[in-house]
C-alpha positions in Angstrom: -21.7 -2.3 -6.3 -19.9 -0.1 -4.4 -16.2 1.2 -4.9 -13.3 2.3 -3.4 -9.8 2.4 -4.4 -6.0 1.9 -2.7 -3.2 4.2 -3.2 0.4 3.2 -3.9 3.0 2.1 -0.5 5.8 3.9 -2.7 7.0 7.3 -3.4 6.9 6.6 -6.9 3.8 8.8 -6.7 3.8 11.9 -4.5 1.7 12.7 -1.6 0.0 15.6 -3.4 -0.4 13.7 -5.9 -2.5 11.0 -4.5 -4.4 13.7 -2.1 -5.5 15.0 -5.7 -6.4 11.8 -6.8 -8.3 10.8 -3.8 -10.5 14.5 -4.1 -11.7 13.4 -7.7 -12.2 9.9 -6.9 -14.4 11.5 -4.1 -15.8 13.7 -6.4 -16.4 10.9 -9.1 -18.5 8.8 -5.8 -15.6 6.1 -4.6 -16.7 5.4 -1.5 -13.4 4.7 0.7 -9.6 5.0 0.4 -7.3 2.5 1.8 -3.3 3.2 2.8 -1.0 0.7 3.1 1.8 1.1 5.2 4.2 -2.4 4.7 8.0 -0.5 5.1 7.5 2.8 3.5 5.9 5.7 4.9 3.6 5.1 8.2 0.3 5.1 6.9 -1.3 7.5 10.0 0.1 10.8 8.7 -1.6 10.2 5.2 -4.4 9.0 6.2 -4.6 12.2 8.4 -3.9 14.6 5.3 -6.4 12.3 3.3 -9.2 13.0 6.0 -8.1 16.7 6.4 -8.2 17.5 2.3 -11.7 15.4 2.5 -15.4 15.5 3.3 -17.3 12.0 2.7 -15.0 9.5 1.7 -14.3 6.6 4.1 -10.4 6.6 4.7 -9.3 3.4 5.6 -5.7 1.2 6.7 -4.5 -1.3 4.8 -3.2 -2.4 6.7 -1.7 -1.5 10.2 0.2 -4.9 11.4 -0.3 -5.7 14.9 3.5 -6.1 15.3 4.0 -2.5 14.9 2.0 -1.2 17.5 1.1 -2.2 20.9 -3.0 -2.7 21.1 -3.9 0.6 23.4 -2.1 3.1 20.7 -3.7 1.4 17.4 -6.9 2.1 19.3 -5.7 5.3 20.4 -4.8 6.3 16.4 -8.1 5.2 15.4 -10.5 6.6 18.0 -8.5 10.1 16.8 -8.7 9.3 13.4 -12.2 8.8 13.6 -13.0 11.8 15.3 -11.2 14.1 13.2 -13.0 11.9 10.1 -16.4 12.8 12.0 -16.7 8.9 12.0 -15.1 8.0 8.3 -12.5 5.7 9.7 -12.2 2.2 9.0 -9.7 0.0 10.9 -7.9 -2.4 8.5 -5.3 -4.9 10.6 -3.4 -7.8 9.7 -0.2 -9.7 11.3 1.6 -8.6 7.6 4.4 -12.1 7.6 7.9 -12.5 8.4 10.0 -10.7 6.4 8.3 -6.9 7.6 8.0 -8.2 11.0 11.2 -9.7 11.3 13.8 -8.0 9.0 12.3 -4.4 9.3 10.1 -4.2 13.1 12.8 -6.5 14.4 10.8 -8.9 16.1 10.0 -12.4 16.5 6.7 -13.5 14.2 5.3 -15.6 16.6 1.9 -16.2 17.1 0.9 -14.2 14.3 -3.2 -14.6 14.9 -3.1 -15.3 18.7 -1.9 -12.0 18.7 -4.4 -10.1 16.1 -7.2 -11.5 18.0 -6.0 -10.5 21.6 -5.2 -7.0 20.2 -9.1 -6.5 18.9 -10.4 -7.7 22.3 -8.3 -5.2 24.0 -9.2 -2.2 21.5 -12.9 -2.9 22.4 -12.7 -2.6 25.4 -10.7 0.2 25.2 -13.0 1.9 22.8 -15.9 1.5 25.4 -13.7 3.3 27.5 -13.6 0.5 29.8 -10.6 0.0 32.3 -8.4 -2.8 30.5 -8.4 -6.2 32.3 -7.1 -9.0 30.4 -5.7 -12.3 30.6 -4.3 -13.5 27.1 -1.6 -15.8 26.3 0.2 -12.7 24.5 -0.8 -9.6 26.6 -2.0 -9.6 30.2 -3.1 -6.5 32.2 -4.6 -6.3 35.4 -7.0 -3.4 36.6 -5.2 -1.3 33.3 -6.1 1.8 32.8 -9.4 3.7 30.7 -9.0 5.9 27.5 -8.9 9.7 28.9 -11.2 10.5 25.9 -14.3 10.1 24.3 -14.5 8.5 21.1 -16.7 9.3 18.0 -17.9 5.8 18.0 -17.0 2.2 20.8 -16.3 0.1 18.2 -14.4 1.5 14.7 -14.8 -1.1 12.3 -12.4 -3.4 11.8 -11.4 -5.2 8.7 -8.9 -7.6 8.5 -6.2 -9.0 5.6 -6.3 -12.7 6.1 -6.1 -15.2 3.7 -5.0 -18.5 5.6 -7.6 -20.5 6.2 -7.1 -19.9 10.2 -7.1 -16.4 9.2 -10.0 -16.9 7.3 -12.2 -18.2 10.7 -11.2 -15.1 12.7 -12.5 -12.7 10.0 -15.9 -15.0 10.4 -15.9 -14.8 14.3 -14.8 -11.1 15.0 -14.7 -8.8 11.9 -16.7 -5.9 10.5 -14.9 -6.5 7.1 -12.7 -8.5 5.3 -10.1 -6.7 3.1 -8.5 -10.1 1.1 -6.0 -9.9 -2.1 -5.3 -11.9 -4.9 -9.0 -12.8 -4.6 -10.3 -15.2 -7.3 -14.8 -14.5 -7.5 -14.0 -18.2 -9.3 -12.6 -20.0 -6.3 -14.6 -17.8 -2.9 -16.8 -21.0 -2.2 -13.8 -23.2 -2.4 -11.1 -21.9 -1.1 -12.6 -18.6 1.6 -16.6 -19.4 2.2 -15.8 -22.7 4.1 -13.4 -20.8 6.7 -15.4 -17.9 7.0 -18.9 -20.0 7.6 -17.0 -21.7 10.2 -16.0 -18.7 11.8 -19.5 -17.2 12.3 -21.1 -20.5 13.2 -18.6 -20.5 16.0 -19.9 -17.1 17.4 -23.4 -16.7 16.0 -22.9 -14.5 13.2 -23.8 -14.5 9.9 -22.1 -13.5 6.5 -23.9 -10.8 6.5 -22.3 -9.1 8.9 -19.4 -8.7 7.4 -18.5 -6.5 4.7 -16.3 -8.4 2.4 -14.3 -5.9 0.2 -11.7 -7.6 -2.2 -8.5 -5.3 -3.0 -8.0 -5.6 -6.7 -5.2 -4.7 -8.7 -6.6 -2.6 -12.2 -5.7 -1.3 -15.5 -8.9 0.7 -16.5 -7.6 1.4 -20.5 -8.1 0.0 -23.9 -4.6 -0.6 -24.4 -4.7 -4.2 -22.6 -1.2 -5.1 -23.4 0.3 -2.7 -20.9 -2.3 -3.4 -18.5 -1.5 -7.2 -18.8 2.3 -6.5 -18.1 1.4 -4.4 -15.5 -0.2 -7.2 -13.5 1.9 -9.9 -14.3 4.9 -7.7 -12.3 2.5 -7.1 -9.8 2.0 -10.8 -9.2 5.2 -11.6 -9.8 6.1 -9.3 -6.9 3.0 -10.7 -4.3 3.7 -14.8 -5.4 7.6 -14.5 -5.7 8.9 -12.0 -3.3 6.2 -10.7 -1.4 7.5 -12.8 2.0 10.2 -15.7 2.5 10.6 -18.4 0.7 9.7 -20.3 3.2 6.2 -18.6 4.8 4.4 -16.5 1.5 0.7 -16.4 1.8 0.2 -15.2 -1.5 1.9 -18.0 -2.5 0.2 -20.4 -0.5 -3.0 -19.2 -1.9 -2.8 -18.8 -5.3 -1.4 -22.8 -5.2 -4.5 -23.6 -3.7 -6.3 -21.6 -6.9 -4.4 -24.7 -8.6 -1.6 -22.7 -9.1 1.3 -24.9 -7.4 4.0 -25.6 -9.8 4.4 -22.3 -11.2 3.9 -20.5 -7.7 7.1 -21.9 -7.0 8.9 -21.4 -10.3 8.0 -17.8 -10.4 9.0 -17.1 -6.7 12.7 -19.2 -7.3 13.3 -16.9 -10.6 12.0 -13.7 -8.1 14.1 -14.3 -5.1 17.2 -14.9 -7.6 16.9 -12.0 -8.9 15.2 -12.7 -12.4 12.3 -10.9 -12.4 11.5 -10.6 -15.5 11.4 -14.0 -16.2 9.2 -14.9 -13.2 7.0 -11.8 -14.6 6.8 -13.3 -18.2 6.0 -16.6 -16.1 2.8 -15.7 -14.5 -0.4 -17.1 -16.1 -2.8 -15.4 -18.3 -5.5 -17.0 -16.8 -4.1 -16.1 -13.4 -4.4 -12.1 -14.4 -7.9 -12.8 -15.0 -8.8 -14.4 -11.8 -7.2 -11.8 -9.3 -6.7 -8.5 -11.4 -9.4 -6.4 -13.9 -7.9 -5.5 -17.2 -9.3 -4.0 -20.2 -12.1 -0.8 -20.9 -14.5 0.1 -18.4 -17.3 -2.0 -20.0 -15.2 -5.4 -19.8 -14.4 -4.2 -15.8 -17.4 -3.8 -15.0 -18.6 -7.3 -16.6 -16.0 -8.9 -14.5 -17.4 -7.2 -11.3 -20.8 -9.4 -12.4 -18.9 -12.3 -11.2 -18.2 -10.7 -8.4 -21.2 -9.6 -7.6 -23.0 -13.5 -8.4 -20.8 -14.7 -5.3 -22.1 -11.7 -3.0 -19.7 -9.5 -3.4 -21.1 -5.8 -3.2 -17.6 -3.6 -2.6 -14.6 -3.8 -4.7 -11.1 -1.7 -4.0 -9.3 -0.8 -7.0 -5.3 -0.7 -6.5 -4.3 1.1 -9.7 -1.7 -0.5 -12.2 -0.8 2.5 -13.9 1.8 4.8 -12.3 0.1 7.7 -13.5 -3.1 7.7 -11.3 -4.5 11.1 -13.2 -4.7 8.9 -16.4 -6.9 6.3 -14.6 -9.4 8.7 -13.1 -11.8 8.6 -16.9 -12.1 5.4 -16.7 -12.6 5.6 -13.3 -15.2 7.6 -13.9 -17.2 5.5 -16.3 -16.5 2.4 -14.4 -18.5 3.9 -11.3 -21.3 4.9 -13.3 -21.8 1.1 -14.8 -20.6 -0.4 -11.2 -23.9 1.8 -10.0 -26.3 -0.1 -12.3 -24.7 -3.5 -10.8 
């Protein structure tokens, strides 16, 4: 079972902070770092310091939104990043939904996919350092023009955040990875496997190519009553108020977990402003499906089920706002993970 872990989108924790963080978890063996980007800091000028203060661990986006960012300079940003990485970089993309797109990029979320999967035919082709000709319903360019220099690799990995089931086919017909949250091991076959098998039937691929690597929020520590608060206002953040009330793909996918009717109760009490009663409304049994609580030794028995679905990577997004206090248990957890 590998390992990697996901630093905070806030300022509640400071940049030298995390870089620290990040150095021990390579130290410990974590074997990537992911950087979100959503409306807080861009995510490129961490990432840069991350790969600068670091020597083997993969430093990853997640994720850059393709509304942010024309195609040519997210493939510019990652050919440099993974030359400066000496090839570390992973590429993690999404569409993000309408509220970043809309009320902070200022633009119209329209053809949210359309547009993901035009953007990774153009960065390939750029990456081969091939003159850009294309004819999409989104982008068109005619005899464009070829990437002045010479990447570490033509073709960065690319992982992508989908969880609709559309989504879900274009991670199986064009992906290196797939970076999901609020993943359930319980519901994969159900809800994910039947999207993603349709997606590399469609272009000859199999599941094993890609690297499916579930972002999971944490709480490594004995003291499971803080770490069970913790995730409940994590989820009630990602099912009440992470998007609009109308288009929330958390939402939408923890109600297909079976999850409906309180979904929406705790996303009306969010989006009013109660949210402490929407956190107090979330589920026990929906804090085990999607989060890991408790000692290292219950963690990594959870990561069992993971692993009896096929999952072989897990990214940890710690709970606790102190990520020093994490790193023990982070520590033991990687050495039982090892034996997984």
């Amino acid at each position: 079972m590998h390992l990697g872990i996901f630093v905070p989108y806030t300022d509640i924790v400071t940049n030298i902070d995390i870089e620290e963080f990040v150095k021990r978890a390579e130290s410990i063996g974590y074997d990537s770092v992911w950087v979100p980007e959503a409306y807080g800091y861009d995510s490129v000028t961490l990432m840069t310091r991350l790969i600068l203060a670091t020597t083997s661990i993969k430093v990853a986006s997640g994720i850059i939104n393709v509304f942010s960012r024309t195609p040519a300079l997210i493939a510019q940003t990652a050919a440099a990043l993974d030359v400066i990485s000496g090839g570390r970089f992973w590429l993690g993309l999404g569409t993000s939904g309408p509220q970043v797109v809309e009320k902070w990029h200022g633009l119209e979320f329209k053809q949210p996919l359309q547009r993901l999967k035009e953007s990774i035919d153009i960065m390939h082709q750029i990456w081969k350092r091939q003159k850009i000709n294309y004819q999409g319903k989104i982008f068109h360019i005619e005899n464009g023009l070829k990437l002045l220099v010479h990447p570490k690799r033509d073709k960065v990995p690319i992982f992508l955040g989908s969880l609709t089931p559309k989504g879900l086919k274009l991670v199986g017909q064009c992906a290196d990875g797939w970076l999901p949250i609020l993943f359930s091991p319980e519901h994969y076959e159900k809800v994910f496997l039947p999207y993603l098998q349709q997606g590399v039937n469609e272009s000859s691929r199999s599941l094993e190519d890609i690297v499916t690597c579930p972002c999971i929020a944490a709480s490594i520590s004995d003291d499971k009553t803080t770490g069970m608060a913790l995730a409940k206002q994590y989820l009630a953040l990602y099912v009440g108020g992470m998007g609009a009330r109308s288009k929330n793909f958390y939402n939408e996918l923890v109600s297909r977990y079976g999850f409906e009717k309180v979904a929406k109760q705790i996303q009306d009490l969010y989006l009013s402003g109660e949210r402490e009663q929407a956190a107090k409304l979330v589920p026990d049994e929906l804090v085990y499906y999607t989060c890991l609580i408790g000692s290292p030794e219950e963690i990594a028995g959870r990561l069992a089920d993971y692993k009896k679905v096929g999952i072989n990577y897990v990214v940890l997004m710690p709970l606790a706002y102190d990520l020093k206090s994490q790193l023990e248990g982070m520590k033991a957890l990687y050495d039982l993970a090892k034996s997984l």
